[in-house]
C-alpha positions as CSV (number, residue, x, y, z in Angstrom):
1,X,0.0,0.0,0.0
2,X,1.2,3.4,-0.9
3,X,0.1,6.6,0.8
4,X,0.6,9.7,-1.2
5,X,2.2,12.9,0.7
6,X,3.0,16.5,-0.4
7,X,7.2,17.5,0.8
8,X,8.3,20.8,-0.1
9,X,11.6,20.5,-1.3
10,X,14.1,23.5,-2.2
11,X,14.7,24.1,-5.9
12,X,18.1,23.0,-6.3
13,X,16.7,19.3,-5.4
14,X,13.7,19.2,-7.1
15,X,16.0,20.5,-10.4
16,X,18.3,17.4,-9.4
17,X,15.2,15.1,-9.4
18,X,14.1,16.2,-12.4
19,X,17.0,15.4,-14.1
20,X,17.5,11.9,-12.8
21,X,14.2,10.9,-14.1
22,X,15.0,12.5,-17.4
23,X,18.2,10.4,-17.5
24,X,16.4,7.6,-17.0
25,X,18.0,6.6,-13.1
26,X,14.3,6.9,-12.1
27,X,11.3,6.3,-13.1
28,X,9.5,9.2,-11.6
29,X,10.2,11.8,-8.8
30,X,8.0,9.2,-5.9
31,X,10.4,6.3,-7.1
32,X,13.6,8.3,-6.9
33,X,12.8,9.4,-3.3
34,X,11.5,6.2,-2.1
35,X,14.7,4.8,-3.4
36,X,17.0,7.7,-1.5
37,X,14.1,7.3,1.6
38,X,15.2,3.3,1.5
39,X,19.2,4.4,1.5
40,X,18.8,6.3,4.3
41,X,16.7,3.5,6.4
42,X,19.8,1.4,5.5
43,X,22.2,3.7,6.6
44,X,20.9,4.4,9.9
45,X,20.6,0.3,10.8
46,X,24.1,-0.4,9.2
47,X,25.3,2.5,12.0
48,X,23.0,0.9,14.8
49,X,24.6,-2.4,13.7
50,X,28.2,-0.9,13.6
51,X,27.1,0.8,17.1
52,X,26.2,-2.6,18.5
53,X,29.5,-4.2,17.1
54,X,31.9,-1.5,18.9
55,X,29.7,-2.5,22.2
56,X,30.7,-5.8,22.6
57,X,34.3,-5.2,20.7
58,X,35.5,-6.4,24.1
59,X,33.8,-9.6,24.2
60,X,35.5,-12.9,22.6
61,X,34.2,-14.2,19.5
62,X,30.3,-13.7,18.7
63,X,28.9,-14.9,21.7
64,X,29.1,-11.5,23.4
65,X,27.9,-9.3,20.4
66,X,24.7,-12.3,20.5
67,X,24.3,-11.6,23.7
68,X,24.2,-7.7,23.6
69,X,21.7,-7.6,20.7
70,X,19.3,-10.2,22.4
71,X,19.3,-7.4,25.2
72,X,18.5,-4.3,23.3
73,X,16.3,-5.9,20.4
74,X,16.0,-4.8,16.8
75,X,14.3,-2.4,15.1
76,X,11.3,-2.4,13.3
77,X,12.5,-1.7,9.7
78,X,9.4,-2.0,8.2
């Protein structure tokens, strides 16, 4: 299901996702910021992941970091 918002969005980027779609690296503006949305989603649980690694840096082997991320859970990416 898709729910259909209005963003306002400076000039400069909406000039940028203009040309992207005319280039043909999207097929329209909604699919090109869904896509950069989905990146950013991404990003933020590779640096929880990375986050969670550095905790348990001090532990031996994997049995530490399983440890640690049974205790503070995952997010809900979806």
């Amino acid at each position: 299901m898709t729910i259909q918002i209005a963003v306002r969005l400076p000039e400069d980027l909406i000039r940028y996702v203009d040309e992207q779609v005319a280039a043909g690296h999207a097929t329209s503006r909604a699919a090109l910021v869904s896509r950069a949305l989905e990146r950013d989603r991404r990003r933020n649980a590779a640096a929880r992941d990375a986050a969670i690694l550095a905790a348990a840096r001090d532990e031996e082997g994997f049995d530490g970091l399983a440890g640690y991320a049974a205790a503070v859970g995952l997010p809900d990416l979806n």
